[in-house]
TORNU-276938 format. One line per field, with one value per residue (C-alpha): z, x, y; residue in three letters; residue number from 1. Coordinates in steps of 0.001 Angstrom, whole numbers. Layout:
REM residues N
pz <- Z  ...
px <- X  ...
py <- Y  ...
type <- ALA  ...
seq <- NUM  ...
END
This chain:
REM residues 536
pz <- 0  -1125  1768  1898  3677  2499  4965  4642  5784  8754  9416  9337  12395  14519  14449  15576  18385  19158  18807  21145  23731  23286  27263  27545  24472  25686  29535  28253  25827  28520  31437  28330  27509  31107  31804  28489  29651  33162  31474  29825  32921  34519  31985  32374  35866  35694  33709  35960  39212  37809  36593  39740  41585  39378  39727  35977  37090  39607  38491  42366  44561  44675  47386  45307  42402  43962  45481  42273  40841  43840  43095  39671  39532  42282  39942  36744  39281  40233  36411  36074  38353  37951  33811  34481  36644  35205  31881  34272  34967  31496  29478  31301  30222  26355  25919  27448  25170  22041  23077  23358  20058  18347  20374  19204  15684  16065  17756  14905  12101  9260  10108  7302  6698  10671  9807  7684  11354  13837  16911  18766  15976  16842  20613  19426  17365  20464  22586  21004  18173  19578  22428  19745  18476  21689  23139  20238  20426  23897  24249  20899  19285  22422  22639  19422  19893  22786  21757  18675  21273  22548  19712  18423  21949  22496  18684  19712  22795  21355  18582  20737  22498  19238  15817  13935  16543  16262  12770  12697  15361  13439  9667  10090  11147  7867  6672  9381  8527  5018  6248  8499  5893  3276  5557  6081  3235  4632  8087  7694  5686  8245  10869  9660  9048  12451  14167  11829  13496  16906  16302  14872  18135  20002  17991  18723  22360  22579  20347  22211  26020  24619  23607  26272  26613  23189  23149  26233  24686  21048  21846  19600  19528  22598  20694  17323  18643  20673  17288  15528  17823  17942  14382  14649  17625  15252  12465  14743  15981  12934  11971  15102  14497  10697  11657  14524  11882  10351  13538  15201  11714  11537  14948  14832  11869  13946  16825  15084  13413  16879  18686  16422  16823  20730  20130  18259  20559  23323  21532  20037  23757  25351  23055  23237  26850  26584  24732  27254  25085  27087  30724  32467  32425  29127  28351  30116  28899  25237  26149  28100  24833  22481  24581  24330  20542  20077  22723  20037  17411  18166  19299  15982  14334  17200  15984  12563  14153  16230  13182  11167  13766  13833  10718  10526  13374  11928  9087  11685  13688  10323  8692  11893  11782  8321  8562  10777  7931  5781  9095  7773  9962  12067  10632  7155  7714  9735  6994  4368  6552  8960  9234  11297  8484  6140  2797  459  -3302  -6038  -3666  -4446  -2112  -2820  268  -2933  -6875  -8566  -5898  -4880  -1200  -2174  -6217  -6822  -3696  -2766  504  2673  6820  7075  10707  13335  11786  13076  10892  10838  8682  7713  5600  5692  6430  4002  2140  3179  6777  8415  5683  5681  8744  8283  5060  7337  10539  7906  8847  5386  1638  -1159  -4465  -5960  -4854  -1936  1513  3541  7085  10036  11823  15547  16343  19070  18353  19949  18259  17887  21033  24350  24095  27963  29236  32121  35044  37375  35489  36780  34250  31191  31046  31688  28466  26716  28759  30978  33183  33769  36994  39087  38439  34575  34795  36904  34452  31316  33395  33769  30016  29045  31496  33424  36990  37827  38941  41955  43514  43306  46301  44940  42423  39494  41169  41107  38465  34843  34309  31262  28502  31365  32230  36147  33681  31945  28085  28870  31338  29021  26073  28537  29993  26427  25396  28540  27648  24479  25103  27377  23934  23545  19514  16838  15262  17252  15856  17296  15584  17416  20371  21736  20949  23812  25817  25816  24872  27162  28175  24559  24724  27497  26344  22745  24261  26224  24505  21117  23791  25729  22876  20075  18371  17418  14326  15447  12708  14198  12298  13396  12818  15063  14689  17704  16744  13866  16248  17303  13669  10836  8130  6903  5180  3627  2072  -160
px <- 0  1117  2310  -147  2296  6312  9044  9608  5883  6066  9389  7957  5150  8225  10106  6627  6338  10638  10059  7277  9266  12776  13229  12977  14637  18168  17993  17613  20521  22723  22392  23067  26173  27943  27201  28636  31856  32005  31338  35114  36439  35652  37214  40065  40001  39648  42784  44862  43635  44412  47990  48508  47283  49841  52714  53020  51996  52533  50293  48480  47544  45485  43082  42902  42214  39682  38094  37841  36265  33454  32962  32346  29982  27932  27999  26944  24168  23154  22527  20695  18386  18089  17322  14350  13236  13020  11395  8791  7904  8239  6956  3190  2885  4076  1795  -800  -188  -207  -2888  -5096  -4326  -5529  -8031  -9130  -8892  -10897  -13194  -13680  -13021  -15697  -18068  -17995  -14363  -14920  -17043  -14031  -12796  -14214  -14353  -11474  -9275  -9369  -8668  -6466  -4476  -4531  -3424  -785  334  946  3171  5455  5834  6570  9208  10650  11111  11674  14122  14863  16315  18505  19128  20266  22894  24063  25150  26431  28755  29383  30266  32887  34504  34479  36376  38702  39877  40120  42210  44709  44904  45338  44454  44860  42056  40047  39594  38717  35869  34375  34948  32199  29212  28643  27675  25180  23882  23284  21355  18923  18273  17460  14263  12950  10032  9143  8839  7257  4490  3640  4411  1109  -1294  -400  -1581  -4876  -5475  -4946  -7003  -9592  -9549  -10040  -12672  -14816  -13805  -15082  -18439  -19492  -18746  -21038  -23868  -23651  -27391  -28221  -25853  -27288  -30830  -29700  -29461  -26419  -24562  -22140  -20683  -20363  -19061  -16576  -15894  -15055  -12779  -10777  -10495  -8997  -6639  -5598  -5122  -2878  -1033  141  1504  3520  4828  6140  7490  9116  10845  12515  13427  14904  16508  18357  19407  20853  23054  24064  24962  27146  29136  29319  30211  32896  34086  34663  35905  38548  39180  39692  42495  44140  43968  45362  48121  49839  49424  50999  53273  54328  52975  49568  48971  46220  44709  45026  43313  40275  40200  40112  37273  35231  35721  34779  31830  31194  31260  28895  26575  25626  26104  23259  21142  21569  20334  17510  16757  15433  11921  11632  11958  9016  7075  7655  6779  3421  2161  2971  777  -1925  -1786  -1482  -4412  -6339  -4838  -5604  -9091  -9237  -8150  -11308  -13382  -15226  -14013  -16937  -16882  -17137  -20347  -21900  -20733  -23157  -26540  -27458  -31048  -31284  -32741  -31876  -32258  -31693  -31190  -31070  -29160  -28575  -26710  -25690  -23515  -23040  -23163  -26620  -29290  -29292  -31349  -31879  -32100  -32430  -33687  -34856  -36367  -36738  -36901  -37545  -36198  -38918  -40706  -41746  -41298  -41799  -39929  -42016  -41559  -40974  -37774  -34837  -36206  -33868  -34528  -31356  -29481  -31565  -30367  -26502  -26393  -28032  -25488  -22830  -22091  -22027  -21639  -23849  -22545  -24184  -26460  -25999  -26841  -27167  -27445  -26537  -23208  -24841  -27639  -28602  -29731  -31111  -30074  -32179  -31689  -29735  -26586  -25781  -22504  -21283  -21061  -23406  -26747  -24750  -22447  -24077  -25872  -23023  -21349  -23414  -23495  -20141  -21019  -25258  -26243  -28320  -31537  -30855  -30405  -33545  -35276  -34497  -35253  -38986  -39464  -38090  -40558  -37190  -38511  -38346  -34620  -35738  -37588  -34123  -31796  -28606  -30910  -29026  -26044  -26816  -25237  -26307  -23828  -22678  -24964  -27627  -28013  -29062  -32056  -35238  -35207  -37409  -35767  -32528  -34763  -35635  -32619  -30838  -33310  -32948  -29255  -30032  -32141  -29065  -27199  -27043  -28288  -30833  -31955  -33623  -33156  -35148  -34385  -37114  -35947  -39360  -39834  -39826  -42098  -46230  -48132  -49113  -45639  -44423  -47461  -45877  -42295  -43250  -45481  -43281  -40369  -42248  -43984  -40527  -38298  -40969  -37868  -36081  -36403  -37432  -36645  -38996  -37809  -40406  -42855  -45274  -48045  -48096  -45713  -47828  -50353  -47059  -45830  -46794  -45267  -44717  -42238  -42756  -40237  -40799
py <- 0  3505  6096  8502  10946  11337  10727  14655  15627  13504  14519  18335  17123  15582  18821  20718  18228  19127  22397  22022  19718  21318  21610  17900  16880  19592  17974  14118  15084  16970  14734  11366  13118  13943  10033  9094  11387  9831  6259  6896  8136  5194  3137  5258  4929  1125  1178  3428  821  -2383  -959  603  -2703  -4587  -2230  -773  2524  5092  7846  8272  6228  2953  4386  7970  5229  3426  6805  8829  5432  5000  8567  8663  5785  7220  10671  8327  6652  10308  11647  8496  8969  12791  12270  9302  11944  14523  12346  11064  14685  16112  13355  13184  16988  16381  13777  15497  18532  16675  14301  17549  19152  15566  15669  19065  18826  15518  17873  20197  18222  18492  15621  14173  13432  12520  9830  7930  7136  4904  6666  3648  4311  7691  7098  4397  7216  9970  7117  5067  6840  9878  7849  6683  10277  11642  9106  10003  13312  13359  10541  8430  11837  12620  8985  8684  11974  10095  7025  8537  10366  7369  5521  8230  8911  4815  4170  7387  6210  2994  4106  6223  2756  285  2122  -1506  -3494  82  -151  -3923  -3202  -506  -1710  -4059  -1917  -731  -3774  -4827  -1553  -1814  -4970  -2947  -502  -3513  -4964  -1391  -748  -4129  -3266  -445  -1697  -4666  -1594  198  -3126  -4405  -715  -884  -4205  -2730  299  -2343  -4351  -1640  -105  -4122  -3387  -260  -895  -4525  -2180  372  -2232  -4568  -4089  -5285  -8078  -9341  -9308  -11189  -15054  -15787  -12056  -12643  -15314  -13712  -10721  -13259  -15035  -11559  -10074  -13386  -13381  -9728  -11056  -13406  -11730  -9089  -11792  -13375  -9290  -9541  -12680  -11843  -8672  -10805  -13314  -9915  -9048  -12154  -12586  -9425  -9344  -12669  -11570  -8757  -10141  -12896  -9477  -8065  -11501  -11856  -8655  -9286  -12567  -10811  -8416  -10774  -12836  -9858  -9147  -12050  -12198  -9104  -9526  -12687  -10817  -8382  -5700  -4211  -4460  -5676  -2186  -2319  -5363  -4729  -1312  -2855  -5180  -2042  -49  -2865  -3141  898  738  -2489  -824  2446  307  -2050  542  2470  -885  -686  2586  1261  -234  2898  4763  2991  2952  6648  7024  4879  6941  10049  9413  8379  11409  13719  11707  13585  16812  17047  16331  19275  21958  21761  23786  26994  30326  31248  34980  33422  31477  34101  37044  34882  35863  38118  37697  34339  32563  29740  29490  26123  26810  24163  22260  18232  15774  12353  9900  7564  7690  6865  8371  11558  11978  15966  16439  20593  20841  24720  25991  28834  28801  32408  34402  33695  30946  27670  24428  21072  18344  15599  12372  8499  7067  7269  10718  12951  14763  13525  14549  17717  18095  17509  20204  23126  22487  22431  18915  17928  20317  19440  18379  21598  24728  26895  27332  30314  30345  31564  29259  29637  26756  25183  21664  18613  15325  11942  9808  10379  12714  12548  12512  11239  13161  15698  16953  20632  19120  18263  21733  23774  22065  24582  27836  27394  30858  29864  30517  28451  30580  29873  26487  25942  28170  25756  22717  24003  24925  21525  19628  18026  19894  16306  17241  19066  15828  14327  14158  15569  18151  19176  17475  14246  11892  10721  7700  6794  7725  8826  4920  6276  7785  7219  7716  10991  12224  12178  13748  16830  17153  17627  19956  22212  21769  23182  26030  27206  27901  31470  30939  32442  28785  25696  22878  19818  16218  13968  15143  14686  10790  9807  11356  10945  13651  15540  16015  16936  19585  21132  21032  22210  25115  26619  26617  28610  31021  31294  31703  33845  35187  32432  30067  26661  23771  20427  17299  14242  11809  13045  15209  16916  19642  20706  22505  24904  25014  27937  26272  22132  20935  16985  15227  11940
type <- UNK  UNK  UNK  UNK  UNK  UNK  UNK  UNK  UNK  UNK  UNK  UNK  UNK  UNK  UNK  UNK  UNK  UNK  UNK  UNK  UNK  UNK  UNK  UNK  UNK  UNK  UNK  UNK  UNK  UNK  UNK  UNK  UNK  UNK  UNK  UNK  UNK  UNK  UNK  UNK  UNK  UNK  UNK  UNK  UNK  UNK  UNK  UNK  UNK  UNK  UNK  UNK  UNK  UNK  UNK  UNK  UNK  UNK  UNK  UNK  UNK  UNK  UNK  UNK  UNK  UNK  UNK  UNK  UNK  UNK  UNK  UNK  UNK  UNK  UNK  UNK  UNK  UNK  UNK  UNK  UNK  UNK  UNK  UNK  UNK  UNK  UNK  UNK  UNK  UNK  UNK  UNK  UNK  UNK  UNK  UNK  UNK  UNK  UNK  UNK  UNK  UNK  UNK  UNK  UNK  UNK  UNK  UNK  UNK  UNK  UNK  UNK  UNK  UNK  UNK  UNK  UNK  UNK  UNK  UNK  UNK  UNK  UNK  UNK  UNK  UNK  UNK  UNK  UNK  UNK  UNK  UNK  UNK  UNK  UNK  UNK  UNK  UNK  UNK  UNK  UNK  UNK  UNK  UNK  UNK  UNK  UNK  UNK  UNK  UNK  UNK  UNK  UNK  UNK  UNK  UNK  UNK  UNK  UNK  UNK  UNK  UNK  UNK  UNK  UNK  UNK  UNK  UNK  UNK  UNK  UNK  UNK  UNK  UNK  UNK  UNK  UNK  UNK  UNK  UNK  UNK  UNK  UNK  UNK  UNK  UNK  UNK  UNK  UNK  UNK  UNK  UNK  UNK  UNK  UNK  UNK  UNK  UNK  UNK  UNK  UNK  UNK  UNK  UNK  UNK  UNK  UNK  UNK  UNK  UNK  UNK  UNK  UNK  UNK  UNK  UNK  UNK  UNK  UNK  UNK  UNK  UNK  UNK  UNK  UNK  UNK  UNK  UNK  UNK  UNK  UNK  UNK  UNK  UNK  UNK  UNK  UNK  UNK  UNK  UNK  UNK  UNK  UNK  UNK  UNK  UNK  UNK  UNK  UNK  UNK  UNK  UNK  UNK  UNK  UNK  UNK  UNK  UNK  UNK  UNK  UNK  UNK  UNK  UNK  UNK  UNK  UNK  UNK  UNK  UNK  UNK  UNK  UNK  UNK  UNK  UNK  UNK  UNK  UNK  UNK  UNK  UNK  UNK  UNK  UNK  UNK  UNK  UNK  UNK  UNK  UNK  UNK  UNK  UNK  UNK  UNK  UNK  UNK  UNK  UNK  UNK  UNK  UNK  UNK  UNK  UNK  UNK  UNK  UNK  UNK  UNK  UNK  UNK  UNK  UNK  UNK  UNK  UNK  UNK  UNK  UNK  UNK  UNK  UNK  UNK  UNK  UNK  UNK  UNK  UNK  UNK  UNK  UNK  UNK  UNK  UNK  UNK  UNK  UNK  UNK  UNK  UNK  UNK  UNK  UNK  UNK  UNK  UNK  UNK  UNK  UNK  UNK  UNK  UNK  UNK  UNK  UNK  UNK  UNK  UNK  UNK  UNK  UNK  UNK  UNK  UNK  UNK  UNK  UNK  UNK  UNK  UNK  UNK  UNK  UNK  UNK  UNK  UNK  UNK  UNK  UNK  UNK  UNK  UNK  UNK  UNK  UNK  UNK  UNK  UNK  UNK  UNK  UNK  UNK  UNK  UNK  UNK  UNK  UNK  UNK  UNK  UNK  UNK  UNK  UNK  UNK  UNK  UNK  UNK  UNK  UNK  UNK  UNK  UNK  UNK  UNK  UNK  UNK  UNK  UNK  UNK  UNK  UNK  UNK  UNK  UNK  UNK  UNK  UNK  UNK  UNK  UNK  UNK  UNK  UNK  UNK  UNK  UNK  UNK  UNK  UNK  UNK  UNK  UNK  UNK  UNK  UNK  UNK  UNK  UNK  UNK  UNK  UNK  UNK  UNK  UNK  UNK  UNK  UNK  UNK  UNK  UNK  UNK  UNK  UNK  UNK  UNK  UNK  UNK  UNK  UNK  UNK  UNK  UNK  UNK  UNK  UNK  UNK  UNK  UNK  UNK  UNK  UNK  UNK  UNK  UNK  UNK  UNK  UNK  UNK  UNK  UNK  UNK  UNK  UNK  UNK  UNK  UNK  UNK  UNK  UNK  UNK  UNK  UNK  UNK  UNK  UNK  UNK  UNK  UNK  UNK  UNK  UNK  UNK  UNK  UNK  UNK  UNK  UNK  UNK  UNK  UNK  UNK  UNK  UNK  UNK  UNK  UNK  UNK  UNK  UNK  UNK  UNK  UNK  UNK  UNK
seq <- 1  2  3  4  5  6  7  8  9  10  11  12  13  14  15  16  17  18  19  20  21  22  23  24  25  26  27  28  29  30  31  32  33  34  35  36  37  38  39  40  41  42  43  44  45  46  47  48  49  50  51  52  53  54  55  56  57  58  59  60  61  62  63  64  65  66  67  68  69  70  71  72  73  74  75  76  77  78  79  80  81  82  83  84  85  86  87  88  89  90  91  92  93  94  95  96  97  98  99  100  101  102  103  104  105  106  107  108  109  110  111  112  113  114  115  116  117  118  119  120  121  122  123  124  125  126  127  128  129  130  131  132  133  134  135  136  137  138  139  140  141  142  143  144  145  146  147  148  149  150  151  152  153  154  155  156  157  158  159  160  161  162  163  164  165  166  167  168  169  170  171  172  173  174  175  176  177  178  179  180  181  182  183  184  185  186  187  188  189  190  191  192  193  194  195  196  197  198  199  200  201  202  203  204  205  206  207  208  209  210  211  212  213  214  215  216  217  218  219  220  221  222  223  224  225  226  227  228  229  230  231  232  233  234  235  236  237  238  239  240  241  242  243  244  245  246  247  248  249  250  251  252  253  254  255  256  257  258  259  260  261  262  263  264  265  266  267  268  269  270  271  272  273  274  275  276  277  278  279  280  281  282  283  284  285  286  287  288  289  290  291  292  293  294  295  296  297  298  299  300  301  302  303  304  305  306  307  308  309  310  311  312  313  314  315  316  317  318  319  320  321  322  323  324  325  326  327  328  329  330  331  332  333  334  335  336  337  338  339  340  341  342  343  344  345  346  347  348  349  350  351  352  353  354  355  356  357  358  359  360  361  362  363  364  365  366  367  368  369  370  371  372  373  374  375  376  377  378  379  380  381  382  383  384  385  386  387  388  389  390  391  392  393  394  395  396  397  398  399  400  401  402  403  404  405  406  407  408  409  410  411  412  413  414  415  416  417  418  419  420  421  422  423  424  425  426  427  428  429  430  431  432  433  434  435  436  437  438  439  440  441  442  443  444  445  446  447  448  449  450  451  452  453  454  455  456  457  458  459  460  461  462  463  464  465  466  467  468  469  470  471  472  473  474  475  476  477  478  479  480  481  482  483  484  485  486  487  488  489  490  491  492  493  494  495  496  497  498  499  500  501  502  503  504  505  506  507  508  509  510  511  512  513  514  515  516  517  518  519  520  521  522  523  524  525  526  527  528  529  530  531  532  533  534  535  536
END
């Protein structure tokens, strides 16, 4: 499958995000660097103890050795602990920060392009994928610096020590290299199928949590929806096991390079120790510095899985960001009307080729008026609906309306938390008196007979509630939003009539200057209505 995104455009998103995170990013690569320098001294300082132990050197004392060795391993211990720190600190708020701007443009993405992503693939995304893109920044990158550090200041002291065993140690790496880099378009493409899988699981999760009712009431649906997420399982476990096979298989080649490589520098060693060439010192310095240049050297080779996985989220994350761009400016929508009415012309709307739901569809919901959308199933009011909140854009024809509604959608919109809560989502500074006020309009006065009052606690969904108890409580939600245009999607369904009366009549006596858009089935809102509007 073609990359949607180039290397460069993702690369572009990681330097935001360093940008972003450059405190963290300076003090992982600061504090990696002064251990990296006392890592040397020490194998300096092992050198200078053993020869001094041994007699073939004199350059201070074997207690000043063994002190200034104590002391700089406590001092590498120290920076240790101070950097995971000071990561565990930093790293919550990074996340945090970039977690919330996905979040937001999934917020305020046009709906439409929205819909192209199941809502645990999104979470999936803000979750996971923007993990990998900050451990990254915030420690891959410095890591990477590091070791690199490491790597020359290891073959340089190495090579002041023995050029010839130096460049024998190092001459190899290119090649084990060269065999990372071949396995990489591969990688990265099972990188990406086994994170759709995982989003996928997580998206069956999430759906068979959310209806637990219904698949407790179907007979046979436990076990299908059992039998489909296994098959996902699978089908993610067989991805991690081939990109495992690259893995284990690269590695191992690897490792026999850098196995030989010490095995090598062991008997080159031993001989010229046997030779009376080195000392003691000298031999274990060789094998610590060995061991400092295969150290960077794997984790360069690590680096490559870290990278692809880098990469496949990036596209992830900018596949959501981008989604976000298409949003109409407030000032422009509002600049097209002025009058708090809509107006439909010639407009026609299609979701797929070869059936249009609207086909030169023109109508007028003139400032003030009160109108309800009629019609059978499948003719067009949802979609009605969609085009005017600017959910969706028709194929052709204009609409003109004003940007600010407030609107009640079909079935229960609850959130969980307080009833306080769930009405202050739309009018953050109410007061009390104001949110008692829309309770009684809406008919949800049933609040006050509770213990906690507006206090008390919807659950998830409003499962502590009654279907009509969620209906009024979203429409008192509603009529909070300080906006010209009503627009009421059966929110009244569930209720029985006499309660809809009430509901309906106060809120078009309440609220006599504001445009009021019914969509329903029911006739009951036709006796508060001046105008009817009947699709199919």
């Amino acid at each position: 499958m073609k990359n949607k995104y180039s290397t460069k455009q993702i690369c572009r998103l990681i330097w935001q995000e360093l940008k972003a995170n450059h405190l963290q990013a300076i003090n992982n690569t600061v504090a990696g660097l002064l251990i990296v320098g006392l890592e040397f001294l020490f194998v300096w300082l092992t050198k200078q103890t053993i020869d001094i132990a041994t007699g073939a050197s004199n350059i201070f004392s074997f207690r000043t050795a063994v002190t200034m060795l104590i002391g700089t391993l406590l001092a590498q211990l120290l920076l240790s602990a101070y950097r995971s720190w000071v990561n565990a600190m930093l790293s919550v708020r990074a996340s945090n920060k970039m977690q919330m701007d996905i979040f937001s443009h999934a917020l305020t993405a046009p709906w439409k392009e929205l819909m192209a992503f199941h809502s645990g693939d999104i979470i999936n995304r803000i979750e996971k994928d923007v993990n990998v893109i900050v451990t990254l920044v915030t420690d891959t990158l410095p890591s990477f610096i590091i070791i690199c550090a490491q790597f020359v200041g290891a073959f340089a002291f190495l090579y002041l020590m023995d050029d010839t065993l130096a460049m024998f140690v190092v001459i190899i790496i290119p090649f084990f290299l060269i065999i990372g880099k071949l396995y990489i378009k591969t990688m990265r493409k099972l990188s990406r199928q086994i994170r759709q899988a995982d989003s996928h699981l997580q998206s069956q999760y999430q759906e068979g949590i959310t209806n637990r009712v219904v698949i407790k009431t179907i007979r046979h649906a436990a076990g299908e929806i059992h039998r489909r997420v296994g098959k996902t399982q699978q089908t993610l476990v067989a991805l991690v096991h081939q990109r495992a096979r690259y893995s284990v298989t690269s590695n191992l080649v690897m490792n026999l390079g850098f196995s030989t490589a010490y095995l090598f520098t062991f008997i080159w060693g031993t001989y010229h120790l046997s030779q009376g060439q080195i000392t003691y010192g000298a031999l274990i310095a060789f094998v610590q510095l060995v061991a400092q240049i295969q150290r960077p050297a794997r984790n360069i080779v690590k680096f490559i899985p870290d990278i692809i996985n880098t990469l496949t989220s990036g596209e992830r994350i900018l596949e959501i960001k981008d989604s976000g761009k298409a949003v109409c400016s407030e000032d422009k929508r509002e600049s097209e009307n002025h009058n708090n009415g809509i107006s439909l012309r010639n407009v026609t709307f299609a979701y797929r080729e070869g059936r249009n739901i609207l086909d030169n569809f023109s109508y007028d919901f003139p400032a003030g008026s009160r109108t309800a959308v009629m019609g059978p199933t499948g003719q067009g009011k949802t979609t009605l609906v969609r085009i005017i909140l600017g959910l969706i854009e028709p194929q052709s024809g204009t609409v003109e309306n004003n940007i600010k509604f407030a609107y009640v959608p079909q079935g229960n919109t609850l959130f969980s938390g307080s009833i306080r809560d769930n009405l202050l989502l739309a009018a953050p500074d109410a007061t009390d008196e104001q949110l008692h006020q829309v309770l009684r309009i809406a008919k949800a006065d049933f609040v006050f007979r509770i213990k906690e009052g507006i206090d008390a606690q919807c659950g998830e969904h409003g499962v502590e509630l009654s279907e009509g108890q969620a209906q009024r409580l979203c429409i008192a939600r509603a009529l909070l939003v300080d906006a010209p245009v009503l627009l009421l999607d059966e929110a009244t369904s569930a209720l029985d009539n006499d309660t809809e009366n009430a509901v309906l009549h106060d809120i078009c006596t309440t609220f006599t200057e504001r445009t009021i858009i019914f969509v329903t089935h029911r006739e009951q809102a036709l006796n508060y209505c001046d105008r009817i509007l009947r699709l199919g």
